[in-house]
VEXTOR-552487 format. One record per residue (C-alpha): residue number from 1; residue in one letter; chain; x, y, z. Coordinates in steps of 0.001 Angstrom, whole numbers, plus 500000, padded with zeros to 6 digits. Last residue first. Layout:
BEGIN
<site voro="NUM" sero="a" zati="A" X="X" Y="Y" Z="Z"/>
...
***
This chain:
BEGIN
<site voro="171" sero="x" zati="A" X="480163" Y="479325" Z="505871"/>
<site voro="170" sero="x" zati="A" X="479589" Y="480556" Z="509863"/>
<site voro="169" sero="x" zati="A" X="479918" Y="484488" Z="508437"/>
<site voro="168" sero="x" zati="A" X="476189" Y="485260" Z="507097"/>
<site voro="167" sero="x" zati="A" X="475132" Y="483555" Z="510455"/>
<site voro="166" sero="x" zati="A" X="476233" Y="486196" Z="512746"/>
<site voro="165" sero="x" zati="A" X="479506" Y="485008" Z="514250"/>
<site voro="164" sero="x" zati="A" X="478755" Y="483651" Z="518123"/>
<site voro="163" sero="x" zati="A" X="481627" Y="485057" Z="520892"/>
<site voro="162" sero="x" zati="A" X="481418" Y="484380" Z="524456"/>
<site voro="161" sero="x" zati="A" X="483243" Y="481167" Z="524670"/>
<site voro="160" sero="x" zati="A" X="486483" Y="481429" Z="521973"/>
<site voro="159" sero="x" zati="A" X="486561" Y="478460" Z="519632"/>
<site voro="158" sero="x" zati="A" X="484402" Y="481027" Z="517134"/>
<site voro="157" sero="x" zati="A" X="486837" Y="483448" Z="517556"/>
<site voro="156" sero="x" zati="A" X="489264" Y="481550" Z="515968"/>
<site voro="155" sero="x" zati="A" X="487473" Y="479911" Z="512935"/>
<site voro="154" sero="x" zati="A" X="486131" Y="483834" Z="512178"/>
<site voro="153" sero="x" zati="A" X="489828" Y="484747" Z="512104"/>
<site voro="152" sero="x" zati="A" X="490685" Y="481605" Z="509927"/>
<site voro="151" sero="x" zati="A" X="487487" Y="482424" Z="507527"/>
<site voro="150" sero="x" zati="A" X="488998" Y="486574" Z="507169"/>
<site voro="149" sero="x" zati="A" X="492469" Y="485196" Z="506316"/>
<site voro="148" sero="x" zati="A" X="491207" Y="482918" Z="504065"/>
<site voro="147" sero="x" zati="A" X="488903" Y="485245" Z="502023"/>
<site voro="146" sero="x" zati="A" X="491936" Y="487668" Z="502252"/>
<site voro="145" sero="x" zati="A" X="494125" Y="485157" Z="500464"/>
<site voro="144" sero="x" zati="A" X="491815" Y="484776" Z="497707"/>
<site voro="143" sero="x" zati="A" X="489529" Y="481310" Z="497778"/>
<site voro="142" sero="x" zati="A" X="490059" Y="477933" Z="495334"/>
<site voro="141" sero="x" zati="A" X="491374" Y="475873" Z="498346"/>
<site voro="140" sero="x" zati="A" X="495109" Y="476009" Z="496492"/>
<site voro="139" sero="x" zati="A" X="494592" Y="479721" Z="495448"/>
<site voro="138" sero="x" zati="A" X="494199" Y="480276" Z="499826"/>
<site voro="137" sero="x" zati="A" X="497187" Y="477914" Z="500044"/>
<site voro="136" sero="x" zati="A" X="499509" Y="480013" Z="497505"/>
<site voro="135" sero="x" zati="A" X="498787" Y="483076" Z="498925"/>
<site voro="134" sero="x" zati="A" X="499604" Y="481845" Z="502435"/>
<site voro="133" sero="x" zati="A" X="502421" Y="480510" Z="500976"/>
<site voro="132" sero="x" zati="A" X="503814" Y="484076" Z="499153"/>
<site voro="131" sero="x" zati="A" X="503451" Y="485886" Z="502744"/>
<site voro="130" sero="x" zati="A" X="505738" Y="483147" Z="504305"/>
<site voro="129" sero="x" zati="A" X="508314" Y="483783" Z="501392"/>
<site voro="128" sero="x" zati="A" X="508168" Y="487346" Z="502027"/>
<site voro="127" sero="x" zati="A" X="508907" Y="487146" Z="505569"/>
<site voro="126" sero="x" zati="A" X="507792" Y="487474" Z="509015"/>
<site voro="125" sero="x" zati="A" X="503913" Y="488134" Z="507975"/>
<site voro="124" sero="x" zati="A" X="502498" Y="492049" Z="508428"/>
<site voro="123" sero="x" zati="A" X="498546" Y="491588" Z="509521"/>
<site voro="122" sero="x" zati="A" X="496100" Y="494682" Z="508634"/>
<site voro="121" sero="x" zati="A" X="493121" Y="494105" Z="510077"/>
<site voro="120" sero="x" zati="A" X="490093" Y="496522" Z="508824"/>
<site voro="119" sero="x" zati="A" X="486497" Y="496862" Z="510252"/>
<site voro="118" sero="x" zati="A" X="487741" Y="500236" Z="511572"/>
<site voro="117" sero="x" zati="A" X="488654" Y="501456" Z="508694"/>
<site voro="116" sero="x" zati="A" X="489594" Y="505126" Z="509286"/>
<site voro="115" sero="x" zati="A" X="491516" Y="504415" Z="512366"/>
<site voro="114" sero="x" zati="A" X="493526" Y="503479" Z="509768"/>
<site voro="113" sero="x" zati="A" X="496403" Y="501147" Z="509132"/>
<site voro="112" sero="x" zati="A" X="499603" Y="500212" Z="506985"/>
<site voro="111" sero="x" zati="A" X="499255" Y="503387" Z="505049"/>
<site voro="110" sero="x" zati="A" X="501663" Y="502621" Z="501877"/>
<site voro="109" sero="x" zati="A" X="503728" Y="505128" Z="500987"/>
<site voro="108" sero="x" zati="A" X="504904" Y="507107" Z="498108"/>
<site voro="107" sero="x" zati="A" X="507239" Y="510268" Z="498617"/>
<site voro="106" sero="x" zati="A" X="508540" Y="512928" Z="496309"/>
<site voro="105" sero="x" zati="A" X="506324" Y="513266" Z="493591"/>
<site voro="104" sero="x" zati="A" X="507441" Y="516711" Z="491804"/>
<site voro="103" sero="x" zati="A" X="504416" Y="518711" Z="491204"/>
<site voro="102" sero="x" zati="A" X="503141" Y="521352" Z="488359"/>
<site voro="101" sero="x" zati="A" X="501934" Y="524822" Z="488120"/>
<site voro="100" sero="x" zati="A" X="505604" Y="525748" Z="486484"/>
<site voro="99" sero="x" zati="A" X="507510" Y="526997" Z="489436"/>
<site voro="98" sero="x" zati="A" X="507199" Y="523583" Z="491032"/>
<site voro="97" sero="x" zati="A" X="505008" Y="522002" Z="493674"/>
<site voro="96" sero="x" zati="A" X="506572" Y="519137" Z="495983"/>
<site voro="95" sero="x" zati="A" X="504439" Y="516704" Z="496236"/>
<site voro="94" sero="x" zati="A" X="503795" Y="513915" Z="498719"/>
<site voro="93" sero="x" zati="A" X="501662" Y="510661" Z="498048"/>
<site voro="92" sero="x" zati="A" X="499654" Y="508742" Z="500596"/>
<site voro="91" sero="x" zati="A" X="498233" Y="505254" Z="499749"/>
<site voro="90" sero="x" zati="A" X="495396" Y="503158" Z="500773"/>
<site voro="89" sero="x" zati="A" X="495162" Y="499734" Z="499875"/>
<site voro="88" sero="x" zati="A" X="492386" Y="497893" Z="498288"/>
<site voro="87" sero="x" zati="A" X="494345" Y="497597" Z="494370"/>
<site voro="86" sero="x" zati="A" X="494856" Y="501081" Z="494631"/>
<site voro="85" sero="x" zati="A" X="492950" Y="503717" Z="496721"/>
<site voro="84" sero="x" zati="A" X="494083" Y="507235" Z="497176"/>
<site voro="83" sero="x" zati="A" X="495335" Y="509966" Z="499395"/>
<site voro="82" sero="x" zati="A" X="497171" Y="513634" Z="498523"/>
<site voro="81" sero="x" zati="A" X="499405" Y="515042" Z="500506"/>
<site voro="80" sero="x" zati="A" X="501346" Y="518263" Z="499382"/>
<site voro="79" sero="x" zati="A" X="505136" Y="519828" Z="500577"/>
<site voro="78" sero="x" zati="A" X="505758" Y="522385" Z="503050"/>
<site voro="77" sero="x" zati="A" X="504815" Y="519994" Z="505985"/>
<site voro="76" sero="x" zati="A" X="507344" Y="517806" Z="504573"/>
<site voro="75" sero="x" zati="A" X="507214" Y="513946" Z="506280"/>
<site voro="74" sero="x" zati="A" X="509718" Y="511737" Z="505714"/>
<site voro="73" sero="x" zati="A" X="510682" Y="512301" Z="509549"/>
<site voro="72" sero="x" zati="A" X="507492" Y="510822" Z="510065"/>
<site voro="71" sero="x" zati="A" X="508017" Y="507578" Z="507890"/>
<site voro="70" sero="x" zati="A" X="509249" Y="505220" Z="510866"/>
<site voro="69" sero="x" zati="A" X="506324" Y="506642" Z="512839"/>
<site voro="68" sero="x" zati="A" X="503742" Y="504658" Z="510705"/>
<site voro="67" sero="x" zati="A" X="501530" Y="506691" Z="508748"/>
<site voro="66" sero="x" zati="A" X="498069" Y="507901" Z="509057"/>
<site voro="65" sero="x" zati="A" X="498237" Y="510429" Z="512271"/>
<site voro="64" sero="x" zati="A" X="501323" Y="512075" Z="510749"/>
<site voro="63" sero="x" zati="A" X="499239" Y="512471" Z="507178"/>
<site voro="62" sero="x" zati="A" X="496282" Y="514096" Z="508571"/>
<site voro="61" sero="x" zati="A" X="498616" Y="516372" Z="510956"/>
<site voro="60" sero="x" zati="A" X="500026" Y="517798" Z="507502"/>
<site voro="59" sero="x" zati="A" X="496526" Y="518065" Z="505570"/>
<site voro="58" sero="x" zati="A" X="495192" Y="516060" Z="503025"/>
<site voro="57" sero="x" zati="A" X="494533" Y="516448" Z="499547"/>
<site voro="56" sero="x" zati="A" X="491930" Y="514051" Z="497988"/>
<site voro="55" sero="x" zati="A" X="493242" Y="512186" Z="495403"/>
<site voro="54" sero="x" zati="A" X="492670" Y="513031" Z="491688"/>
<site voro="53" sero="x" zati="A" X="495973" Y="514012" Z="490619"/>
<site voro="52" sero="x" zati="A" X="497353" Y="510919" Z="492483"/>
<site voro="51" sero="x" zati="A" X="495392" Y="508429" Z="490526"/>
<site voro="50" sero="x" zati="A" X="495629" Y="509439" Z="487783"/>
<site voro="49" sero="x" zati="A" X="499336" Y="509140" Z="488337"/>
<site voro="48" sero="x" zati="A" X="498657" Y="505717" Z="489421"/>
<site voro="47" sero="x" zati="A" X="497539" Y="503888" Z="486539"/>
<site voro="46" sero="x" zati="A" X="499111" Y="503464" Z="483507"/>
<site voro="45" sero="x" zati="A" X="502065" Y="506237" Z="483906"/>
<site voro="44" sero="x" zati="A" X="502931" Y="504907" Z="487242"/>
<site voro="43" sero="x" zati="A" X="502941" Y="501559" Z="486858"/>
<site voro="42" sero="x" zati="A" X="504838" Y="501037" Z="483757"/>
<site voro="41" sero="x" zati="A" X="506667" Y="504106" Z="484758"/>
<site voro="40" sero="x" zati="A" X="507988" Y="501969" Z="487964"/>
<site voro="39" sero="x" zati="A" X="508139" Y="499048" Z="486582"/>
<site voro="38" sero="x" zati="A" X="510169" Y="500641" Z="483762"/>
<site voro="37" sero="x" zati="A" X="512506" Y="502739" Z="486187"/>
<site voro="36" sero="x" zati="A" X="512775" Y="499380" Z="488570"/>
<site voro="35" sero="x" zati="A" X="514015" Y="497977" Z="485149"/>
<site voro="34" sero="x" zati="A" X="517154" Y="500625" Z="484772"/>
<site voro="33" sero="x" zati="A" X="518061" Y="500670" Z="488271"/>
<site voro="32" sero="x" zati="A" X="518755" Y="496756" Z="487734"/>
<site voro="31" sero="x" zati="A" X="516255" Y="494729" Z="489722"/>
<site voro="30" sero="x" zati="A" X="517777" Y="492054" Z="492833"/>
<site voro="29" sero="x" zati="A" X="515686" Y="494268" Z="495060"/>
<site voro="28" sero="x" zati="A" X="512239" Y="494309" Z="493047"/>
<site voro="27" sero="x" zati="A" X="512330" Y="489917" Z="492842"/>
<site voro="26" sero="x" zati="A" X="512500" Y="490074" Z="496826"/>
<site voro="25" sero="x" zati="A" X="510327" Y="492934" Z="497489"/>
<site voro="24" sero="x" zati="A" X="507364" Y="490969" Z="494594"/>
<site voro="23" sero="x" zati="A" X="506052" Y="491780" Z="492110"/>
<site voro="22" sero="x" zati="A" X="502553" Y="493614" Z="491432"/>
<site voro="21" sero="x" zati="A" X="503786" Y="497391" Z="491832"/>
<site voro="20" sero="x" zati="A" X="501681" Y="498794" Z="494287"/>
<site voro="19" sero="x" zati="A" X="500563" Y="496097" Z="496165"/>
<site voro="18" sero="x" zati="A" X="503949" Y="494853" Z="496885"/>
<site voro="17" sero="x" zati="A" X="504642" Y="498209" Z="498526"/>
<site voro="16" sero="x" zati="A" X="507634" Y="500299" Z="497817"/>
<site voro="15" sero="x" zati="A" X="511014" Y="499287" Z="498351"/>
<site voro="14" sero="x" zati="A" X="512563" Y="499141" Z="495263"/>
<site voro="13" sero="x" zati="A" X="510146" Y="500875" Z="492906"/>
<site voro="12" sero="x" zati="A" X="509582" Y="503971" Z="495343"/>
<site voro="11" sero="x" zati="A" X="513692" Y="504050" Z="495441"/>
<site voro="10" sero="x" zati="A" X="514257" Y="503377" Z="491915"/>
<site voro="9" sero="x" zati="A" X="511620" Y="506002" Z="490627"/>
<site voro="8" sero="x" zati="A" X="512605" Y="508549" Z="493248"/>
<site voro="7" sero="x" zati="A" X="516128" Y="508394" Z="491871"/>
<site voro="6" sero="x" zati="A" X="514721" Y="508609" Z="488136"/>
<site voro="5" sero="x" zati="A" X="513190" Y="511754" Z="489123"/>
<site voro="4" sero="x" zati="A" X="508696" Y="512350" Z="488509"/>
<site voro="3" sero="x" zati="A" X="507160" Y="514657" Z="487564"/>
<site voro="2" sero="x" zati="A" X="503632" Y="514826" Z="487785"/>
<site voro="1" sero="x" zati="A" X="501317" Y="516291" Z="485137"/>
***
């Protein structure tokens, strides 16, 4: 079992990524400390704590080379990594082991990027509200947002001399 301190609950649930918790930054930051805690658990309890005590541990340098630099002061070598999958985005949790044989989850991020994926791009929109009608145009034409993004990137390159998709991608 994870533990896991109502602080760290309203901080993760606050500002932690869209993907994780299935609403929205905007709706999460006008949240009472007491509903972030039930998103939070919500979340936590029916999915990602499995999650996390199944992940693959990784090691200190593993974790600098994954995150952005904003989180590297974040970053406790004396603590444990561990990386998943949710909802096709990776994640990195941090531990702090207790007395007991169990962990205290200090830290959830999101990892932006990987050299790991190189057939991956990751594209951060201005605002949350431009995000949202992206979303909302891609459900318009009947095709998930990534669908979309992926045809308007083909679209692109396409226009560009030099560059033929293979025919699997023209459609």
């Amino acid at each position: 079992m994870i533990i896991v301190e109502d602080k760290d609950k309203v901080r993760i649930a606050k500002s932690g990524a869209n993907k994780l918790f299935e609403v929205d930054y905007d709706t999460r930051k006008k949240m009472t400390d007491s509903q972030l805690i039930d998103l939070f658990d919500r979340v936590w309890l029916d999915k990602v704590q499995r999650l996390v005590i199944n992940a693959e541990v990784y090691e200190f340098e593993e974790v600098g080379r994954r995150l952005l630099d904003k989180y590297h002061t974040f970053i406790d070598p004396q603590q444990e990594h561990r990386g998943f999958y949710y909802r096709k985005a990776e994640f990195i949790s941090q531990l702090m082991p207790q007395n007991n044989g169990q962990y205290k989850l200090t830290q959830l991020w999101r990892v932006a990027s990987s050299d790991e994926h190189p057939k991956t791009l990751f594209v951060n929109f201005s605002t949350v509200e431009e995000r949202n009608t992206f979303s909302s145009l891609a459900q318009s034409l009947g095709i998930d947002d990534e669908e979309l993004g992926l045809k308007l990137v083909r679209n692109f390159m396409n226009l560009h001399p030099g560059y033929e998709a293979s025919e699997d991608y023209t459609n």
